[in-house]
N, C-alpha and C positions, 0 to 999 in steps of 0.2 A: 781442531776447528779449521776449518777450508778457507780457505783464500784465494782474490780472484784479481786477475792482472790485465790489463788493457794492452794492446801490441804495443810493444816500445818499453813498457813500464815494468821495471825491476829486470830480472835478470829471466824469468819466465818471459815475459814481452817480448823483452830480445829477443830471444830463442823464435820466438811466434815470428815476428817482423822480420829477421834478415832469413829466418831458414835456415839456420845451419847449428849444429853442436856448439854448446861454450863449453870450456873445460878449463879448468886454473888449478892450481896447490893452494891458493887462498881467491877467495873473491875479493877481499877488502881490498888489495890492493894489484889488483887485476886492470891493468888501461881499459880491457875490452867491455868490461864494466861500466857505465855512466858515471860520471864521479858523484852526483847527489844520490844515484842508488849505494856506491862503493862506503860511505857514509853510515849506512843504516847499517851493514850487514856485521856481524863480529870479527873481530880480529884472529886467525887461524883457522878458519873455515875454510875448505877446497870440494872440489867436487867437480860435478858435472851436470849440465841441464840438455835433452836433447829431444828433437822437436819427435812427434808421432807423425807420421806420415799418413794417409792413406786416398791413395789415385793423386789426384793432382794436387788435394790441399792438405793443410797440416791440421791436425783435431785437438792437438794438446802438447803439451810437454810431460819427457821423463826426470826427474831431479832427483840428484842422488850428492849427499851432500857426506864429506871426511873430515876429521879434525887433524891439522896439526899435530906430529909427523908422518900421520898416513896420509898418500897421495896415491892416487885410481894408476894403476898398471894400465899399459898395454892391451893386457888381454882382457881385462873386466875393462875395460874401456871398450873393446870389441864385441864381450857380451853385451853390454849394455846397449850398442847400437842396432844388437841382435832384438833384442829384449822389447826397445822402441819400434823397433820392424814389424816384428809378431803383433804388440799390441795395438797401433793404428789401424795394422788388417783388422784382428779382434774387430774393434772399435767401429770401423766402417761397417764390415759385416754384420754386426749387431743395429748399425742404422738402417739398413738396406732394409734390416729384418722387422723392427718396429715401422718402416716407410708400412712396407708391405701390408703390415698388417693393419695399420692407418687408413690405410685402402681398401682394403679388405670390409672393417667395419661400418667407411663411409659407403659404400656402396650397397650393404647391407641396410643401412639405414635410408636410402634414398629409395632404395625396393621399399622399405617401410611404409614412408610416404607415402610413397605411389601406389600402392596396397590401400591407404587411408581414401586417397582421392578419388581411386578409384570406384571404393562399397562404401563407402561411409559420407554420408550427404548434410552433416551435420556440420556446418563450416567451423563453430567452436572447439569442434573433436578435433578437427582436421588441422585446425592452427597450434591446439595443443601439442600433438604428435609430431608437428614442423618444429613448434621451439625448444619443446623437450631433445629431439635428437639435435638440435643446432647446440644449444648448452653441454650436451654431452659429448658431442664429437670437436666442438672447439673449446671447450675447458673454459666456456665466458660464465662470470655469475648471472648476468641478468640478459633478456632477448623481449624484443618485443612484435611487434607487427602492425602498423599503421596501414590503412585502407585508403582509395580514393573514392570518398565518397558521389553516387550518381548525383547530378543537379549543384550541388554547392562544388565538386571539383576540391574541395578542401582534404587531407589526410588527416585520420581521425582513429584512435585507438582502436584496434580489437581485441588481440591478446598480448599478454606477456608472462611472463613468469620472473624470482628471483631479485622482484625490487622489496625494497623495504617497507616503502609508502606507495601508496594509490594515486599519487601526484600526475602520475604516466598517464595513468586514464585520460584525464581532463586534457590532452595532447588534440590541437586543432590547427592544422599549417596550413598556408595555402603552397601553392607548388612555388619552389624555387624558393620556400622561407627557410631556415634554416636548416642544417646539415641534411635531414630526411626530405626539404621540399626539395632542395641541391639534389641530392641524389635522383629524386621523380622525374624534377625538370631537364637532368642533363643525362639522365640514363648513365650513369657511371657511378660507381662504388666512392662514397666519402672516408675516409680515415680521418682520424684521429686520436694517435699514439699516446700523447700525454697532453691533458686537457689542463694541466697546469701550468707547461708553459707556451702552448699555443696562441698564436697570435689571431685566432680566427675567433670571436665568438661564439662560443656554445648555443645554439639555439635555444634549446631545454634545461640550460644549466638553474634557473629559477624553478620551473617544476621540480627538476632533478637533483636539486642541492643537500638534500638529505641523503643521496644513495652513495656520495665518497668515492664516485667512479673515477677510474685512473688512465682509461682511454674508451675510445668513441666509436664505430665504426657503421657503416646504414649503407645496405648494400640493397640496388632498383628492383 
């Protein structure tokens, strides 16, 4: 089972936050250690935790843990910073390479569009093929698309995809109402990470109270 450590926290953290190798014959009772992490850990435990590097920042930790009376030599202590070297590069290089290809797809998909907008005069078509690749290329469950309507100036459903209820629909803002009229009126992208502990009100969180969404975002 995987475990996940905050900078600072446990002896992985460490490693993260100061940068540099820890290495003991026991952790429990290691100074360099935090004394409430030194607490947790068992008694006879040594090892080594050591950061992965790659370009200017660190991506993870290696941890390599001994019992009581084996304690890491020298030279596996060498390999292992060998080991951490190799895999950082790995590790960036395979990010470089998912970027890449991130970009790759999103640009594919924006030809897409622009393929739709172009021959196809069908503005339903056309909104469908925008939210289908925005869901797919940002890995969101649900997208929508509100309109400004001519004469009333109010924003008002056209499509969406990925919600539960049809609640969306019935969606009628005037500009600058809530997070989508914010976004119209001030031309600038709204966020909204976690709508559970935000201190701004949800515009739509009454429509939208059935969909269990866990952030927000309405971009002009």
């Amino acid at each position: 089972m995987g475990s996940s450590f905050r900078p600072g926290e446990g002896i992985p953290g460490q490693v993260l936050k100061l940068g540099k190798a820890m290495i003991a014959p026991e952790f429990h009772s290691d100074p360099q250690v935090p004394e409430e992490d030194r607490e947790r850990i068992p008694k006879g435990i040594g090892g080594a935790c050591v950061p992965l590097h790659a370009e200017e920042s660190i991506v993870g930790v290696m941890f390599v843990n001994v019992a009581l009376p084996r304690e890491l030599t020298t030279g596996e202590i060498r390999i292992l910073n060998a080991l951490a070297e190799i895999g950082g590069n790995a590790i960036h290089r395979t990010y470089l390479h998912e970027q890449t290809i991130k970009q790759l797809e999103r640009l594919a998909a924006l030809r897409s569009i622009d393929l739709a907008i172009s021959n196809i005069l069908d503005l339903q078509v056309t909104l469908k093929i925008l939210i289908n690749e925005v869901i797919r290329q940002l890995h969101v469950d649900a997208a929508s698309v509100l309109l400004i309507q001519a004469g009333t100036g109010r924003l008002t459903y056209a499509a969406g995809q990925g919600f539960y209820t049809r609640n969306i629909e019935a969606t009628s803002l005037r500009i600058g109402e809530g997070s989508a009229g914010i976004a119209a009126a001030e031309r600038h992208t709204v966020e909204v990470p976690d709508l559970g502990s935000s201190n701004e009100k949800f515009g739509r969180a009454q429509l939208l109270a059935d969909e269990h969404f866990v952030s927000h975002y309405v971009v002009h």
